[in-house]
N, C-alpha and C positions, 0 to 999 in steps of 0.2 A: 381471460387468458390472453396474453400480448401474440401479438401476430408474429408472422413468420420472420420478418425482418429484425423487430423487436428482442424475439427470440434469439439472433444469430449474436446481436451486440451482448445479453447478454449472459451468450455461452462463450464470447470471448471474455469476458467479464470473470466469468465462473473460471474459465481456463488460467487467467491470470493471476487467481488469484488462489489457485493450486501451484502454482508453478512458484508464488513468493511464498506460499509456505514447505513447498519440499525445497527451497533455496534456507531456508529458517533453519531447516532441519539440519539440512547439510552443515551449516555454521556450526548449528550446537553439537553435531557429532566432531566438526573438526576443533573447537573450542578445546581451551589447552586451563581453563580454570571455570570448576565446579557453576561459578555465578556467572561469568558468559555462557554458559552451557542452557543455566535454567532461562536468562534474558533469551537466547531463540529459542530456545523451544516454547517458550511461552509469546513470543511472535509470530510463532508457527502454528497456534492454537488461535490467536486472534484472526490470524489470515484465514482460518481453518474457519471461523464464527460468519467472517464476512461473506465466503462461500456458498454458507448454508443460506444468511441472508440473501441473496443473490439467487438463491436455490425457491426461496421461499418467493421471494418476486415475480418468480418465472411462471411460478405456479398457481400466481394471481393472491397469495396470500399475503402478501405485506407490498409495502408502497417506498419505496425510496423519497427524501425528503430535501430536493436539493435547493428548498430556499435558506437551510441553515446555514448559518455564515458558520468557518473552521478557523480560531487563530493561526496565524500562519508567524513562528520562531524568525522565519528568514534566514533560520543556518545553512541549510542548503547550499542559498543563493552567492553564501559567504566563504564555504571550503571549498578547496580545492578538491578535484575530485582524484580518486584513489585509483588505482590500478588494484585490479582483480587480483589475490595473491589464494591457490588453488593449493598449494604445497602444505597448505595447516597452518602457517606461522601467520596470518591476517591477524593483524592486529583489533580491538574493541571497537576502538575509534574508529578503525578504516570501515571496519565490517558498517557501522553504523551510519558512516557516511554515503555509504556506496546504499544502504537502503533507503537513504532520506532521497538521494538523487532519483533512485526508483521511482519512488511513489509521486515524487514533483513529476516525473516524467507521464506516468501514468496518468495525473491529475489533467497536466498540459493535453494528452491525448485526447482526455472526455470531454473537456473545457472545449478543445479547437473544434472538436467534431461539431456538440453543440451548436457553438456559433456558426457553422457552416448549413444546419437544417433551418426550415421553417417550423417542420413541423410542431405541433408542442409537444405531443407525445412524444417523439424522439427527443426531446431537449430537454423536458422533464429527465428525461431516463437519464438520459448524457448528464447530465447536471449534479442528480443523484448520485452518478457514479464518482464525475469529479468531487464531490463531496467527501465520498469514501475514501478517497484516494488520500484528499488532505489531512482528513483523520488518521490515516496508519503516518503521515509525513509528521505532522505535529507529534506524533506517539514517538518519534525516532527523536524529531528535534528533543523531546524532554530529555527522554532517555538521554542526548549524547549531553547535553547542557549539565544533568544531575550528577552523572557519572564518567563525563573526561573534562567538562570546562570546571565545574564545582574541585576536581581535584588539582587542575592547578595552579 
């Protein structure tokens, strides 16, 4: 069972990543065509997966695995970033960019913290979680590569 500090990172962990999935949700309610609809809510079921993993860590039953290297697209790094558009009319693209910025952000958070401990159990964790983070970021680069740069 992870200790109390342990615990605190990752119920922010767990929080965060309720919060990108009622963000998922939000999209595909405001989503104005069938197949962006199904693309978040099916973001918002993976956010929803990583959760539980996250859930399942806490509870000492799975281990996060943060020596795996994540391809990193580098789209992120590359768009501009989008202003928040709240009214319905968000575009695929934006929507998509605005989530890859997310998750880079998220990733930079676990990453910096990491490097900021000694310890190794917090840097295992930390590490683990920027892992995660670059897996939903790569998930978005495809996405937006497959379905706005593939179109045009």
């Amino acid at each position: 069972m992870p200790s109390d500090a342990v615990n605190r990172v990752l119920d922010f962990a767990i929080a965060n990543e309720q919060k990108a999935a009622d963000f998922y949700r939000y999209l595909a309610e405001q989503a104005r065509h069938e197949h962006m609809k199904e693309v978040f809510l099916g973001f918002a079921r993976e956010e929803e997966q990583h959760k539980a993993k996250l859930l399942d860590v806490k509870a000492g039953e799975q281990q996060l695995a943060p020596e795996q290297k994540v391809i990193d697209l580098g789209l992120a790094e590359q768009l501009d970033d989008e202003p928040i558009d709240l009214s319905g009319n968000m575009q695929y693209a934006q929507a998509l960019i605005i989530a890859m910025k997310s998750e880079k952000a998220a990733y930079k958070l676990y990453h910096n913290l990491a490097d900021a401990t000694e310890n190794p159990v917090w840097k295992s964790l930390l590490l683990g979680l920027a892992q995660e983070e670059a897996k939903h970021k790569l998930r978005f680069e495809i996405e937006y590569d497959d379905h706005v740069l593939k179109e045009h």
